[in-house]
C-alpha positions as CSV (number, residue, x, y, z in Angstrom):
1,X,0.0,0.0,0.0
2,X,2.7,2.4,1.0
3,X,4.6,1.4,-2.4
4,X,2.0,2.6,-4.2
5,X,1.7,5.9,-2.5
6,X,5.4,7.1,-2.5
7,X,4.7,8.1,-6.3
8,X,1.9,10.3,-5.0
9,X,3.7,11.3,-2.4
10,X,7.6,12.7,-4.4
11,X,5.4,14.5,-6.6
12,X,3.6,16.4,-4.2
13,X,6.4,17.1,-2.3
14,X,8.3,17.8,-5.2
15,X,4.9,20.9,-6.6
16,X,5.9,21.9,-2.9
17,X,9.2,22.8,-3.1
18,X,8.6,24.3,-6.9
19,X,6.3,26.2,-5.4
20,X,8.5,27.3,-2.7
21,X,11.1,28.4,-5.3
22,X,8.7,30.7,-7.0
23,X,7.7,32.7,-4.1
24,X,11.3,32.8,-3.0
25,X,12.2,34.4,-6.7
26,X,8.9,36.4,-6.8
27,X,9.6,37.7,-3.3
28,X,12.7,38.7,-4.1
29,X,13.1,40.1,-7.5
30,X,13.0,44.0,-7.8
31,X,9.8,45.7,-8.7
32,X,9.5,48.7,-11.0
33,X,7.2,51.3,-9.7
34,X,4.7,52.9,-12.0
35,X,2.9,55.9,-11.0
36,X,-0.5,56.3,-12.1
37,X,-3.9,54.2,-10.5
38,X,-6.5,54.7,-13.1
39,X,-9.9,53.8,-11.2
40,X,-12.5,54.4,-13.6
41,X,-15.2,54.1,-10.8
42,X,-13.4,57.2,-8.4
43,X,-13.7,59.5,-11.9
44,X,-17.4,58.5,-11.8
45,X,-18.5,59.7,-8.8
46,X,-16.5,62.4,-8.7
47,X,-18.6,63.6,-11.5
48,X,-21.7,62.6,-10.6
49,X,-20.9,64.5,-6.8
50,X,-20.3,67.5,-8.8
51,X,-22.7,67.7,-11.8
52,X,-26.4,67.0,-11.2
53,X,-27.5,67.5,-14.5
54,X,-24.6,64.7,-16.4
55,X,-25.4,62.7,-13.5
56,X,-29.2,62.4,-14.1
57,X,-28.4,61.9,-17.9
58,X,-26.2,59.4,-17.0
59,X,-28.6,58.1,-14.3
60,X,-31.5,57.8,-17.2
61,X,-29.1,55.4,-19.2
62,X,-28.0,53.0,-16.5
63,X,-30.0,53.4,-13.5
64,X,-28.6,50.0,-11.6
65,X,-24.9,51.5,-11.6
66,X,-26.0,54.7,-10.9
67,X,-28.2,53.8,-8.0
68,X,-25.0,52.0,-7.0
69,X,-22.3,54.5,-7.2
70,X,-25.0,56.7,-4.6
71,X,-25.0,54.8,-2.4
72,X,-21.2,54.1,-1.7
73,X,-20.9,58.1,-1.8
74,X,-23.5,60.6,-1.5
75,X,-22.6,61.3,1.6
76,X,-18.8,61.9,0.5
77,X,-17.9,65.5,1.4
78,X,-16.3,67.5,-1.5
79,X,-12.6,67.6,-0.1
80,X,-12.9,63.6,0.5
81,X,-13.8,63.2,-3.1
82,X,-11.1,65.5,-4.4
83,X,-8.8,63.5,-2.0
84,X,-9.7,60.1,-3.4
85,X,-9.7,61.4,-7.1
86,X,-6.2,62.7,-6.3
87,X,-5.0,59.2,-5.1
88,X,-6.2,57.2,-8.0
89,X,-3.8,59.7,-9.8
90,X,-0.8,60.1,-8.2
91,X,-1.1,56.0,-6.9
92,X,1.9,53.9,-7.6
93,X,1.6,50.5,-9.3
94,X,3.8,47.9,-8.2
95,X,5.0,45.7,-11.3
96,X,6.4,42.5,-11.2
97,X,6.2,41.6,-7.6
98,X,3.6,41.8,-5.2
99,X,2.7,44.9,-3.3
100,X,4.1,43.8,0.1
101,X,7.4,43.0,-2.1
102,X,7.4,46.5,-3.2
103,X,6.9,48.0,-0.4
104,X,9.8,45.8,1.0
105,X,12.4,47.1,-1.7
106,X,10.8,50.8,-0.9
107,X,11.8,50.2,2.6
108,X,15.2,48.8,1.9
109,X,16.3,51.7,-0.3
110,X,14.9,54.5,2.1
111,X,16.2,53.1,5.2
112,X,20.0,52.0,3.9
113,X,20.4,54.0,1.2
114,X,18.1,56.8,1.8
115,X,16.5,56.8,-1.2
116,X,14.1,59.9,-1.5
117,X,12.3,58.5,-4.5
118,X,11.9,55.2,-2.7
119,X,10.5,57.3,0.6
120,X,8.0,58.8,-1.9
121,X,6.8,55.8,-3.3
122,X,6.4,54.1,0.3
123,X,4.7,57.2,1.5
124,X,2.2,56.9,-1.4
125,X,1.7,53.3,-0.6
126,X,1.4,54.0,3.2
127,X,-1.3,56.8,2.6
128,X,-3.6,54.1,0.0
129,X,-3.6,51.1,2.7
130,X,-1.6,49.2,-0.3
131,X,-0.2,46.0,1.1
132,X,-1.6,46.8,4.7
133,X,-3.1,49.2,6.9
134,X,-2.7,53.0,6.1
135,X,-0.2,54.6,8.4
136,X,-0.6,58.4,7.7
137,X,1.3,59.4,10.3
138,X,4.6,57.5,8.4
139,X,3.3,58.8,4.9
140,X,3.8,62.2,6.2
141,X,7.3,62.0,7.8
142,X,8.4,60.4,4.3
143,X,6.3,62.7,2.1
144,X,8.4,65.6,4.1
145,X,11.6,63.9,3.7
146,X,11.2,63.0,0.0
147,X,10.1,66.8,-0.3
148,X,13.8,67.9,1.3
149,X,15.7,65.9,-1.2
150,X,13.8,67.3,-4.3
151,X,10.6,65.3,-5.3
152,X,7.9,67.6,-6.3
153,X,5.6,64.8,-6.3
154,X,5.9,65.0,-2.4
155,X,5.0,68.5,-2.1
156,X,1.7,68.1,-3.6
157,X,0.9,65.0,-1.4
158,X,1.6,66.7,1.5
159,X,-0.5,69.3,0.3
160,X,-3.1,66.9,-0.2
161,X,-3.0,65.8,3.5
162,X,-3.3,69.2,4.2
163,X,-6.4,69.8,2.3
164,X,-8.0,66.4,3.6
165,X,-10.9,67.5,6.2
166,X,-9.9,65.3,9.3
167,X,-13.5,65.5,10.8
168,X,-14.4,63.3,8.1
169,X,-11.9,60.8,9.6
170,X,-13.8,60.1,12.7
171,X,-17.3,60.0,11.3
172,X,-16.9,58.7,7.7
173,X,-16.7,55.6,5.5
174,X,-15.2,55.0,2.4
175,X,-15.8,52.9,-0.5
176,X,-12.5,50.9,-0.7
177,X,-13.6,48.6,-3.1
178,X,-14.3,45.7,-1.2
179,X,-17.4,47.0,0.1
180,X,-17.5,50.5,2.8
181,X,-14.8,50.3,5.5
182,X,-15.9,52.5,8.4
183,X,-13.0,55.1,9.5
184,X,-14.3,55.6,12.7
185,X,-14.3,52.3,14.3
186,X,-10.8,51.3,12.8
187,X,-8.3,53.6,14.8
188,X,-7.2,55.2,11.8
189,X,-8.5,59.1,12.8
190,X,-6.0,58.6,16.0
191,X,-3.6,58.0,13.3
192,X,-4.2,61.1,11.4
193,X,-1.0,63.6,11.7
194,X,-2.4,67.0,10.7
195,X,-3.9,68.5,13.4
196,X,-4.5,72.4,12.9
197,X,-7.4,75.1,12.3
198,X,-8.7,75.1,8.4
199,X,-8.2,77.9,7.6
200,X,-4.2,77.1,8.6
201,X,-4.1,73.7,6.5
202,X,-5.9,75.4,3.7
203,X,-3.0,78.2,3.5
204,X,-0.7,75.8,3.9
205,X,-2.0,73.1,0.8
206,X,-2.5,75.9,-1.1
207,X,1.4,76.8,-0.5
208,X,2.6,73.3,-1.4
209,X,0.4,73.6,-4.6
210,X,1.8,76.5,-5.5
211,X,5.7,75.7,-5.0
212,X,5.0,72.4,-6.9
213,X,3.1,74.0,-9.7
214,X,6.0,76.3,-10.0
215,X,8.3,73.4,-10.7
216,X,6.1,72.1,-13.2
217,X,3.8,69.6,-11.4
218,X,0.7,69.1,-13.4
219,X,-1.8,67.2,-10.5
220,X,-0.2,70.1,-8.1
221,X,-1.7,72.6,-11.1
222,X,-4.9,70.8,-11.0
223,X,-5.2,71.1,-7.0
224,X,-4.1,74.8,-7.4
225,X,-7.2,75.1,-9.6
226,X,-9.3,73.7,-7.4
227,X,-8.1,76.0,-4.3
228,X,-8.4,79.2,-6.5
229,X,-12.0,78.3,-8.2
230,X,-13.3,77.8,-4.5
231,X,-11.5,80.7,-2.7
232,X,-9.8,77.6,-0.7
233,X,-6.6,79.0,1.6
234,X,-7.9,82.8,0.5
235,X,-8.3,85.5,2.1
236,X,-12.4,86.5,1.4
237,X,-12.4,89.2,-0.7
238,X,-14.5,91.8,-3.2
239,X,-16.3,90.4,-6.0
240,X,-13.5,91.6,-8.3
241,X,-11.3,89.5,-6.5
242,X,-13.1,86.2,-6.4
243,X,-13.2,86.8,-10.5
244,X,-10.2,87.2,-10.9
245,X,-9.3,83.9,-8.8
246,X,-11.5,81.9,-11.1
247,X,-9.7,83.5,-14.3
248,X,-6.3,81.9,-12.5
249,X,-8.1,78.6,-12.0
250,X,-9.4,78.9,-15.5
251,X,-6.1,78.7,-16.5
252,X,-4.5,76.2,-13.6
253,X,-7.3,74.1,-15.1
254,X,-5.9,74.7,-18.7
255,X,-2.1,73.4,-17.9
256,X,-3.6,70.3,-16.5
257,X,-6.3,69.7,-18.8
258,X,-3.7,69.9,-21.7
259,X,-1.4,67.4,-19.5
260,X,-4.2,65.0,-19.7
261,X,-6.3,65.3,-16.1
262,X,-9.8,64.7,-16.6
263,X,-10.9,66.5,-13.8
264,X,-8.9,69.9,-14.7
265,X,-11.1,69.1,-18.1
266,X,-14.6,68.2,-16.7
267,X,-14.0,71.6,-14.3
268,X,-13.6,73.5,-17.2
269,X,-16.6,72.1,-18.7
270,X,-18.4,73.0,-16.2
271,X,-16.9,76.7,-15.6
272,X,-17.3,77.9,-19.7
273,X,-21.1,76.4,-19.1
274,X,-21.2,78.8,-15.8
275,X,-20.0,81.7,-18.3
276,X,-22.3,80.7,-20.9
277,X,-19.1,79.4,-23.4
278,X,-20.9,76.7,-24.2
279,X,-18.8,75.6,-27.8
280,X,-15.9,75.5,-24.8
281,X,-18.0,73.9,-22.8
282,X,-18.8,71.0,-25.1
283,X,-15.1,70.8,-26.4
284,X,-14.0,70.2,-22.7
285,X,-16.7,67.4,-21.8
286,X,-15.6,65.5,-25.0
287,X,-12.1,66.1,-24.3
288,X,-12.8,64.5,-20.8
289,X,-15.1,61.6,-21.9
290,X,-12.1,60.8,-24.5
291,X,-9.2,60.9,-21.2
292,X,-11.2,59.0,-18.5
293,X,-13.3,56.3,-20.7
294,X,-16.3,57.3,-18.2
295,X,-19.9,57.7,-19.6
296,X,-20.2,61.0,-17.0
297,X,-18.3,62.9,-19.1
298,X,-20.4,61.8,-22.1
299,X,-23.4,62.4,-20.9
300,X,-22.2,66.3,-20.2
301,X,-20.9,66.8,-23.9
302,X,-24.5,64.9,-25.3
303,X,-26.4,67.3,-23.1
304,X,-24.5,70.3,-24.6
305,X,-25.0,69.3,-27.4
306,X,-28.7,69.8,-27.6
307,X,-28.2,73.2,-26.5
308,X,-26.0,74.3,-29.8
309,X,-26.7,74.7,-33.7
310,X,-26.4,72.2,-36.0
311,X,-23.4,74.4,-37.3
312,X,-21.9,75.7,-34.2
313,X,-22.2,71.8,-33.1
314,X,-20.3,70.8,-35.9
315,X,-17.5,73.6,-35.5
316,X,-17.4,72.4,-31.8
317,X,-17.0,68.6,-32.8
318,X,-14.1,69.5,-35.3
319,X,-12.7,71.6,-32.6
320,X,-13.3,69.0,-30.0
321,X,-11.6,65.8,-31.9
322,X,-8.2,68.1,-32.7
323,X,-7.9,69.0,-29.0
324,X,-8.9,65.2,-27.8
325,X,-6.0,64.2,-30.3
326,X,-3.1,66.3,-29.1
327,X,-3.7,65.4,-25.9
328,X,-4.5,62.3,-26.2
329,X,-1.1,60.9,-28.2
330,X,1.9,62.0,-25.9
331,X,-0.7,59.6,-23.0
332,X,-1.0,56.6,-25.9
333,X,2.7,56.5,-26.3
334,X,3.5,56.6,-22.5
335,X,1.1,53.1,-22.5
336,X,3.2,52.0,-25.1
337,X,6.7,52.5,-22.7
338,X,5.3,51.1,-19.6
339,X,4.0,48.1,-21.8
340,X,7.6,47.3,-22.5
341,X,8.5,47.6,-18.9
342,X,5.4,45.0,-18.1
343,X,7.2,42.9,-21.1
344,X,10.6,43.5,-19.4
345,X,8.9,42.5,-15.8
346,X,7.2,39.5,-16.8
């Protein structure tokens, strides 16, 4: 009996130890780090928290999904949904190893080589809960001393701490994807490291966004668009002043939207509407239905639509393709690169 068992037996110990050998490997090989967590969902409600009108269009058409994306976050305050739209674009991606891997090679280079790009990247990981608990406290101290040795990525994730709205921490939930984690009964608003009047963390993030924008961050552009369209970190002032804010967000929004942020684009959108620029209007709801693959967007351009002549449409369509090219190609040919590194990583 036990004769005919041993066969049974050295292969399954033999699939053991293979398997034990490919975990070693995978555990130890080197990730590459890709920034950039597209979440096609976080873009969605996003725009449906900001634009009733798109969102009942787009309610009309699918009603089950809608229904659905209300109910994870209607109750989502507008900073938590900037914050959470922010994070699915400055995310990092782990390729070719797992995430706790990653973060293990993060760690490695920051603590013996002090790698600032490496504290960035851990920091980012730390702040998303990827490959374990968030730890915001951490993410802030590495955010800070990534900042110090140059990465302007850090600033404006600092800056994004700084505009989160910490009362939401201890009475919240948020739609992680696996269903709505509640905040408050996790210990993770003792956790939270920013501690200060708003009026102080909104002078501060609006700071950050401004020294990163100056050294060309794009998302830090985007943010300082937001700040400035809703008189965030500012000092309340006449009416002439609060226009003349939303003309520098106008065009805050316009260096990100030509970088390829839907959000800077949908804004936009929404602001030449406001204005009554609706053949601007239109161009930047296509232009954003064309960067984030969400129907939201869509359903903003085909209401917009309606409201122009047959000719101004098609002058705004024309207008709307060349501008959803240009931007669109330099992003097509940056999937191309990281496809080889996938390739290179496989």
């Amino acid at each position: 009996m036990y004769e005919d068992l041993m066969p049974v037996l050295v292969i399954a110990v033999m699939l053991a130890l293979l398997v034990a050998v490919m975990l070693f490997i995978e555990g130890r090989r080197k990730p590459t780090i890709m920034p950039g967590w597209l979440d096609l969902q976080g873009f969605e409600r996003l725009f449906i928290y900001w634009d009733a009108p798109s969102a009942k269009e787009y309610g009309e058409k699918h009603p089950r999904r809608y229904q659905r994306l209300l109910e994870a976050w209607q109750d989502l305050p507008p900073e938590e949904a900037w914050f959470h739209y922010n994070l699915s674009c400055i995310g990092v991606t782990p390729v070719g190893a797992s995430v706790r891997s990653a973060k293990r090679w993060c760690q490695k280079a920051w603590l013996n080589k002090q790698d600032v790009e490496a504290a960035y990247h851990l920091g980012m990981m730390q702040l998303m809960g990827l490959g374990g608990a968030p730890e915001y406290r951490s993410a802030l101290t590495l955010f800070e001393a990534a900042e110090q040795g140059g990465i302007i990525r850090a600033t404006t994730a600092r800056g994004l701490m700084l505009l989160r709205d910490p009362g939401f921490m201890s009475t919240g939930y948020v739609n992680t994807g696996f269903g709505n984690s509640d905040i408050g009964d996790s210990g993770l608003a003792e956790d939270w490291p920013i501690e200060m009047p708003k009026a102080q963390r909104h002078a501060e993030a609006l700071a950050c966004f401004m020294g990163a924008f100056a050294q060309g961050d794009m998302l830090a552009a985007l943010n300082l668009g937001y700040m400035l369209e809703h008189g965030l970190g500012l000092d309340a002032g006449a009416e002439a002043e609060r226009a003349a804010n939303l003309d520098r967000a106008i065009e805050s929004y316009l260096l990100a939207a030509e970088a390829g942020l839907p959000a800077a684009q949908y804004r936009l959108s929404m602001l030449f509407e406001d204005r009554g620029e609706l053949v601007d209007a239109y161009r930047w709801a296509y232009v954003a239905a064309a960067c984030s693959e969400s129907d939201i967007p869509m359903a903003r351009s085909q209401r917009l639509a309606t409201l122009l002549d047959s000719c101004t449409l098609q002058q705004a369509q024309e207008s709307a393709r060349a501008t959803a090219h240009r931007i669109m190609t330099p992003r097509v040919l940056a999937m191309l690169h990281n496809l080889k590194h996938l390739r290179s990583a496989a």
